[in-house]
C-alpha positions in Angstrom: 0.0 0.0 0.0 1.3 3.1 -1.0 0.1 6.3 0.8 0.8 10.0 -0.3 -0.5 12.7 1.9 -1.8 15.8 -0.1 -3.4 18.4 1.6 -3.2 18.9 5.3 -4.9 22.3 6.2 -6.3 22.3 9.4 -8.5 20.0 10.4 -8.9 18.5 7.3 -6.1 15.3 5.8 -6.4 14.2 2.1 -4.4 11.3 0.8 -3.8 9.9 -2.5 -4.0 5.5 -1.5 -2.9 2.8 -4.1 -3.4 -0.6 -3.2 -1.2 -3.0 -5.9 -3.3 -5.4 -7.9 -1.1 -8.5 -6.3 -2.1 -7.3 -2.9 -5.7 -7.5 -4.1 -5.7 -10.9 -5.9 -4.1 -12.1 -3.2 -7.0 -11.6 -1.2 -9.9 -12.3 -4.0 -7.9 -16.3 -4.1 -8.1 -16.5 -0.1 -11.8 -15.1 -0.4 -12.8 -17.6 -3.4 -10.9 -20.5 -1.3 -13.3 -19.9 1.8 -16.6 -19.7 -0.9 -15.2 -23.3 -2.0 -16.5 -25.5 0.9 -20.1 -23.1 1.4 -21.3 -23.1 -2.7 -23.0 -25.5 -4.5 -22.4 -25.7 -8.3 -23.9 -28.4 -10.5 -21.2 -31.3 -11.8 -18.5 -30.2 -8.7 -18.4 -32.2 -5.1 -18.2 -29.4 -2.7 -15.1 -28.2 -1.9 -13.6 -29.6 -4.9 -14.6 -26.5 -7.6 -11.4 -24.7 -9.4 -10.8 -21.7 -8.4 -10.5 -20.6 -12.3 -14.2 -21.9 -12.2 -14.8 -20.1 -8.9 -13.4 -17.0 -10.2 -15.6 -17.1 -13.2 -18.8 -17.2 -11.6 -17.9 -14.7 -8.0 -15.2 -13.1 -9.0 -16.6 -9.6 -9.9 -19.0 -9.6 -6.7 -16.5 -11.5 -4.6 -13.5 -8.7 -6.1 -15.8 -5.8 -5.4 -16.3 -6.8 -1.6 -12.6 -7.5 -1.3 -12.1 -3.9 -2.5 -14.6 -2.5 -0.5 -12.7 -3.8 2.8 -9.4 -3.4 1.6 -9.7 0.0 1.0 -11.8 0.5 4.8 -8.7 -1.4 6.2 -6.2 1.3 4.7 -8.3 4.2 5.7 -8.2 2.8 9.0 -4.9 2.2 9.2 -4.1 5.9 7.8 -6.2 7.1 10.6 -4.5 5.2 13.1 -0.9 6.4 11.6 -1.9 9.9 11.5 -3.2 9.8 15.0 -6.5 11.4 13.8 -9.9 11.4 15.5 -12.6 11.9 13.0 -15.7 14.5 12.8 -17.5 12.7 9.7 -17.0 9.6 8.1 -14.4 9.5 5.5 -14.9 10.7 1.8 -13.6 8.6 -0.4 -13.8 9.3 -4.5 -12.2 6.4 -7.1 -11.5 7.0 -10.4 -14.0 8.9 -13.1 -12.4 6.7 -15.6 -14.7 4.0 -15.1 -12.4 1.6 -17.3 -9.9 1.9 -14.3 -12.7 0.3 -11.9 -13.4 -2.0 -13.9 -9.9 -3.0 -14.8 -9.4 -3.7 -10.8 -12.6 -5.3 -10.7 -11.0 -7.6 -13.3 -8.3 -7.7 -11.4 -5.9 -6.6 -13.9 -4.4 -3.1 -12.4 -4.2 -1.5 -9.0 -6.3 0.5 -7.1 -6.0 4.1 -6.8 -8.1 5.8 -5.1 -8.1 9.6 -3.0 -9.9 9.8 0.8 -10.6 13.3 2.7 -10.5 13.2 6.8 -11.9 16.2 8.5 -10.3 15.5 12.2 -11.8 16.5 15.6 -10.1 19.8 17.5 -7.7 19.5 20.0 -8.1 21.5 23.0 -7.9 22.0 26.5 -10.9 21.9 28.3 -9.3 23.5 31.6 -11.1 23.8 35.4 -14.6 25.6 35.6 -14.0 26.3 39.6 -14.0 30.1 38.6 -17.1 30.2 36.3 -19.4 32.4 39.0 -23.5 31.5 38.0 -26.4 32.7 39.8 -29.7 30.5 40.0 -33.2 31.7 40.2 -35.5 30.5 42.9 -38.7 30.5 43.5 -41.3 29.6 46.6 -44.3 28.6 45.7 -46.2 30.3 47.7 -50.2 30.1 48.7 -51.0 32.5 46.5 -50.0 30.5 43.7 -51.7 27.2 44.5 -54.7 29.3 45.3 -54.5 30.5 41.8 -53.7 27.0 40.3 -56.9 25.7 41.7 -59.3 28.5 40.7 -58.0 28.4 37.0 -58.5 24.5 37.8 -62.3 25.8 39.1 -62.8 27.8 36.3 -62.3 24.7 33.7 -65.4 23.2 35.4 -67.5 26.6 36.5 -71.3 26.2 36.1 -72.8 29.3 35.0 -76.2 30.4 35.0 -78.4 32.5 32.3 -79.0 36.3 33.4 -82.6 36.4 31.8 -82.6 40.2 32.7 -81.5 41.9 29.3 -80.7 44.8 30.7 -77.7 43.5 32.4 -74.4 44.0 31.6 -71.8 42.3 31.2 -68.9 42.3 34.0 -65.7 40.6 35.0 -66.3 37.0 35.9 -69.2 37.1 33.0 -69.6 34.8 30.2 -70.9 35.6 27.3 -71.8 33.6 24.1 -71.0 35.4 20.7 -71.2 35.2 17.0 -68.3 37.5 15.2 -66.9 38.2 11.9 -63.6 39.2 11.8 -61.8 42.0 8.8 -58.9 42.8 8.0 -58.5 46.2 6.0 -62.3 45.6 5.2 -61.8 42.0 4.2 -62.5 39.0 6.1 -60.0 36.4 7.2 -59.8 32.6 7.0 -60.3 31.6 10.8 -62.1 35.0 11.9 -65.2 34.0 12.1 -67.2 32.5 14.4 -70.6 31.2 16.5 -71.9 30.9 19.5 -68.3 31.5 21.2 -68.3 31.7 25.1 -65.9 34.7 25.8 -65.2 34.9 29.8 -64.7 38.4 30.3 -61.2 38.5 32.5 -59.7 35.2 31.3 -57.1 36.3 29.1 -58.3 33.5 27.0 -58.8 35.7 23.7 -56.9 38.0 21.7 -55.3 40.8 24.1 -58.1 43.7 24.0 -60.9 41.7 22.9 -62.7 40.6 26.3 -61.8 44.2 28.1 -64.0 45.7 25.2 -67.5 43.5 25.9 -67.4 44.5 29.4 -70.5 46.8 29.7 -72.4 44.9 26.5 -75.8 44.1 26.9 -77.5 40.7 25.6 -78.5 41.2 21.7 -75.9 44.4 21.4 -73.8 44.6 18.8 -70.2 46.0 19.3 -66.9 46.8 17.1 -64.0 45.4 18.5 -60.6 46.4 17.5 -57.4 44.3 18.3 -54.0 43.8 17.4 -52.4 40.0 16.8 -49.8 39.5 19.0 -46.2 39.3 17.6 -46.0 35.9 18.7 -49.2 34.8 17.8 -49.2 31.1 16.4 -50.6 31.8 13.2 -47.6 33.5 11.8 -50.0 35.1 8.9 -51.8 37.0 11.5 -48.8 38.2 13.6 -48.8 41.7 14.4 -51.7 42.5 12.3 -54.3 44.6 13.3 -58.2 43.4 12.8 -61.5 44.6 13.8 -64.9 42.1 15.0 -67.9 43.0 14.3 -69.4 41.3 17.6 -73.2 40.3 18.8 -73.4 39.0 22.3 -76.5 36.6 22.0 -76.4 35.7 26.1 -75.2 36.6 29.4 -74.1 34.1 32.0 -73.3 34.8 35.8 -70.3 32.1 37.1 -71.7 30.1 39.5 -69.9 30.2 43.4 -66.8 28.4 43.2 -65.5 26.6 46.6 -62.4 25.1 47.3 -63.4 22.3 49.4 -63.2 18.6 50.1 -65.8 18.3 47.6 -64.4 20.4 44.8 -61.0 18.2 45.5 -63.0 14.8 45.6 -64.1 16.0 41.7 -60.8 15.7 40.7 -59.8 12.3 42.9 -58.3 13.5 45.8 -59.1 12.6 49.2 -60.0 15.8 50.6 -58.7 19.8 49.7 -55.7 19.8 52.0 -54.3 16.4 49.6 -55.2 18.0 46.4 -53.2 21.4 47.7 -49.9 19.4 49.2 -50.4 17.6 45.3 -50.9 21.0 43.6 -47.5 22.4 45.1 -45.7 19.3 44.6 -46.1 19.7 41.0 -45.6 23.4 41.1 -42.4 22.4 42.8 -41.5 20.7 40.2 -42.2 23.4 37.2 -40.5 25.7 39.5 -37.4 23.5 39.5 -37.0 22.6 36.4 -37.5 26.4 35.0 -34.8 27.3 37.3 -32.5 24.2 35.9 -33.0 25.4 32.1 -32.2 28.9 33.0 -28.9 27.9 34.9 -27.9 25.5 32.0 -28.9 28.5 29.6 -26.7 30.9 31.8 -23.9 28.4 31.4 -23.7 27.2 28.1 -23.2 31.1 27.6 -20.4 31.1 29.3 -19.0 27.9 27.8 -19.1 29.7 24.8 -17.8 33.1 25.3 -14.7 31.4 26.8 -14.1 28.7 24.4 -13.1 29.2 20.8 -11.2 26.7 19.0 -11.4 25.9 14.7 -14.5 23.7 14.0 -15.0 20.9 11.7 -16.7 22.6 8.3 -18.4 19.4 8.1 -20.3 19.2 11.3 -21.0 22.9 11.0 -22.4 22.7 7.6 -24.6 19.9 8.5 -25.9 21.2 11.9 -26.6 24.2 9.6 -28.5 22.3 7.3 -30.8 21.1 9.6 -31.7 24.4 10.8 -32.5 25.6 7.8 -34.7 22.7 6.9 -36.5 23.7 9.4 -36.7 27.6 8.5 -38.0 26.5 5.1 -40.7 24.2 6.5 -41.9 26.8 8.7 -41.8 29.3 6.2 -43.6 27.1 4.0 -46.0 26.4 6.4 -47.1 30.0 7.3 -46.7 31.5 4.5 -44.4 34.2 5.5 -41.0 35.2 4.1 -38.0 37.0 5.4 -39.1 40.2 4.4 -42.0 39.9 6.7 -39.7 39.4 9.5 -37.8 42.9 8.3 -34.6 41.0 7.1 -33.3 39.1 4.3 -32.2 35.5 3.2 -28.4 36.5 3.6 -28.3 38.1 7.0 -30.9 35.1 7.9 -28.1 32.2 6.5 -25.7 34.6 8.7 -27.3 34.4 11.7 -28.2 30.4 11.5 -24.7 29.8 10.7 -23.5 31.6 13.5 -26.4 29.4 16.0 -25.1 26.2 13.7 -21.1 27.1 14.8 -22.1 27.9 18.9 -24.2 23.9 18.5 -21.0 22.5 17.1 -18.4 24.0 19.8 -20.5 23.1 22.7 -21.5 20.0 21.5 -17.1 19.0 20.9 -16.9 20.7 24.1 -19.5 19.0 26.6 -18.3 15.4 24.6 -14.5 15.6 25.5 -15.5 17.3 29.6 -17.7 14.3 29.6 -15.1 11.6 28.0 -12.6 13.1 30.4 -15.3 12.6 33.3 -15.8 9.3 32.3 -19.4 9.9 32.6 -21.5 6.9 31.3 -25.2 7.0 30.7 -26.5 3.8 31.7 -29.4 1.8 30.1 -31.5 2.1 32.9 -31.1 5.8 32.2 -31.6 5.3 28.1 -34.9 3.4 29.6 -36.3 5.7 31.3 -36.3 8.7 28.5 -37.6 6.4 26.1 -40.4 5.3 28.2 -40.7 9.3 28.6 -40.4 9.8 25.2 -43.4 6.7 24.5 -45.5 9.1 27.0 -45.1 12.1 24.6 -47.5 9.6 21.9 -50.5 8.5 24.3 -51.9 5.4 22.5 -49.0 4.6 20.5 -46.3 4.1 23.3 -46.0 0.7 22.5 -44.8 1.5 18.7 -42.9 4.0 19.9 -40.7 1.4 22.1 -40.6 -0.9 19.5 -39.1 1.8 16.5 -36.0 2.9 19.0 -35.2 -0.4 20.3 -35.1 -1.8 16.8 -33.1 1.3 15.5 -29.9 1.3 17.3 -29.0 4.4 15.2 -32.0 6.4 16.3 -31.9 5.3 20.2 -28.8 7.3 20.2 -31.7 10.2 20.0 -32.4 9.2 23.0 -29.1 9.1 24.9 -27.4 11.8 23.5 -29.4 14.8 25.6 -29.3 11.8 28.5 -25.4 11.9 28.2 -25.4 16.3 28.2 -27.6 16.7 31.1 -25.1 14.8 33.0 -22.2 16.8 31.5 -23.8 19.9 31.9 -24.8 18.8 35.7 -21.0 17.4 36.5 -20.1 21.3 35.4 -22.2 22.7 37.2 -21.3 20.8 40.3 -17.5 22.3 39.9 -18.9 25.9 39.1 -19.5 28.6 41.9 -23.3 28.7 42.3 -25.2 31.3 44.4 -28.9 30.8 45.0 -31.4 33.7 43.9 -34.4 34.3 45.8 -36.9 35.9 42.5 -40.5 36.1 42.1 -42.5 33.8 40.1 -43.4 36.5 37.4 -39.0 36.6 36.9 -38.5 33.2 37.0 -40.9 32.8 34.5 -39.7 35.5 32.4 -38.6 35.0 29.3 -35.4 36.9 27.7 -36.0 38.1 24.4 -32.2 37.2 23.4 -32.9 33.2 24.4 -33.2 31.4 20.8 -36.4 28.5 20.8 -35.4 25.1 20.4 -37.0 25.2 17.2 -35.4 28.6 14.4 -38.4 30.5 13.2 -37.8 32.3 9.7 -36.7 35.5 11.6 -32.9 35.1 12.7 -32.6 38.4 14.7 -31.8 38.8 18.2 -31.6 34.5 18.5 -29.0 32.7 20.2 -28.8 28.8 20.0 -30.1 27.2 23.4 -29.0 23.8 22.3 -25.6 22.3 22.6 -25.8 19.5 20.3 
């Protein structure tokens, strides 16, 4: 085997490989000589077939295997030589001259072929005793599990007809509605509807809409004029402003809502002081875990600020790629384009790039802190998220199980943000960590600069939350 390096720049190693022809019919007789004793051909005992006879009938499919490992052997051993640990799998391109392949196919000439490495970083991942990182707490506090039950009273609320039509409507009031919907005079696709029950003081509707039926009277007809929120989930209507042309057909007065042993036996618990000891466990729990993502958010900005080290173009460009899939789907989807997000297709592919190169470094980074850890994520562990996972699909949990434990590749799904909690964790555990005493309302707050775990077509102000 001869091996000529050619490019070295980097991270990235080609080589120019030529296996000699002997080399290779060496092993295509070996290979034929093993097929001897496990083929039947008509006129030969087994075992007893010439190889000239052997090599007639196997000898392309036979040769092409024997190239196909010979030249996974080299690039192995080249990796090994060169000390290299690789980002991607190795690119290997053979001859355009298709004669040439087929001439060591026949084996009548060598094998010359060139393969491209893209190699891991080497850094140093250094102590993390002086990253300083503060994390929000929380008490739940009664006031919040009294509020948790009355929304949960609320869901269940009898309410009775106000016959008296010169009522009108309050806070606390329901009232049923037909409403067309316009936008600059036109009507919308989803702005329409009938016999809608509109609780005034829910904040269940468009921001403005409920605040403007208090006072209506049952049979009144009323203009109502809102503005979508920016966020709103049907990008078309983001931000836009639209008007209702509203009737309120009836008035209802909510019914007397008390939190007692009988309002908790409704929803299975033994009596009201159970259901509230369960209501803050959970809220506990939210409360927590908010506080956990924030912290990991907190850190994994400062992982990156103090790390910078050359990344594979490989690993970049496919991370990349799968953000932008996602941009176009979305995109597609609502109907919107960049310039409805006041930027452009360039500055977009800029900014997705940069949240595709932060992904990359953290993900290298957490992997060699946790190969130097020797942190391990256990099957029990890889258990437990599938079965967490199955949950996510109710009624089809069992398929679920079945696809990742029959798809090796695609349980790895499952263990990889397994394997970077615990990284990010073990960090954590060597960081300096000062408890925050905040309100509910900021831990709950949401920072305009975090990125979602899924890009939306507008790239400004988004940084990547993910590692991986």
């Amino acid at each position: 085997m001869q091996v000529t390096e050619t490019l070295h720049q980097g991270l990235k190693h080609e080589f120019k490989v030529v296996l000699p022809m002997a080399e290779l019919s060496a092993k295509l007789e070996a290979e034929l000589n093993d097929l001897k004793g496990k083929v039947k051909i008509n006129g030969f005992r087994p075992g007893k077939v010439p190889t000239s006879h052997m090599k007639r009938v196997y000898g392309r499919s036979v040769m092409a295997e024997v190239v196909q490992n010979a030249v996974n052997e080299a690039n192995s051993k080249i990796v090994a030589e060169h000390g290299l640990r690789l980002a991607l799998e190795p690119k290997v391109t053979f001859p355009e001259d298709q004669s040439e392949v087929e001439k060591v196919i026949a084996g009548e000439g060598d094998l010359a072929y060139a393969v491209a490495f893209e190699g891991l970083p080497k850094f140093e991942v250094g102590a993390f005793d002086d990253i300083v990182l503060s994390r929000q707490v929380a008490e739940v506090g009664e006031d919040d599990i009294n509020e948790t039950l009355a929304r949960m009273g609320d869901q269940n609320r009898t309410y009775t007809l106000i016959e008296k039509k010169t009522h009108k409507a309050a806070k606390g009031d329901r009232v049923s509605v037909d409403f067309i919907g316009t936008m600059n005079g036109e009507a919308f696709e989803g702005g329409t509807g009938t016999d809608i029950d509109v609780v005034i003081g829910s904040n269940t509707f468009i921001p403005g809409f409920e605040e403007q039926l208090v006072g209506v009277k049952a049979g009144e007809k009323r203009k109502v004029s809102v503005k979508f929120p920016e966020n709103y989930l049907e990008a078309r209507l983001a931000g836009q402003a639209a008007e209702f042309d509203v009737t309120a057909k009836t008035i209802s007065e909510a019914g007397e809502l008390k939190m007692d042993d009988d309002f908790a036996k409704a929803y299975g618990f033994e009596d009201i002081a159970k259901m509230r000891e369960a209501v803050k466990a959970n809220m506990d729990g939210q409360f927590t875990g908010t506080a956990r993502e924030k912290l990991k958010r907190a850190l994994l900005d400062e992982l990156d600020k103090r790390y910078s080290f050359e990344l594979p173009d490989g690993l970049v460009e496919q991370e990349f790629a799968n953000i932008w899939r996602q941009v176009e789907t979305e995109q597609k989807n609502s109907g919107r384009s960049f310039a409805d997000e006041d930027t452009t297709e360039e500055e977009a592919r800029k900014e997705y790039r940069a949240i595709a190169e932060r992904r990359v470094r953290l993900g290298l980074l957490l992997a060699e802190v946790g190969d130097k850890a020797a942190i391990k994520v256990t099957d029990d562990e890889v258990t437990q998220a599938l079965v967490t996972r199955a949950r996510q699909f109710p009624g089809q949990e069992k398929e679920v199980w079945e696809f990742y434990r029959k798809n090796p590749d695609r349980l790895a799904e499952i263990r990889a943000p397994v394997f970077e909690e615990k990284v990010v964790d073990h960090i954590i555990s060597l960081a300096k960590v000062t408890d925050v005493k905040v309100t509910r309302e900021d831990l709950f707050k949401q920072d305009e600069e975090v990125a979602e775990e899924k890009p939306a077509p507008k790239a400004k102000k988004k940084k990547a939350e993910k590692a991986e």
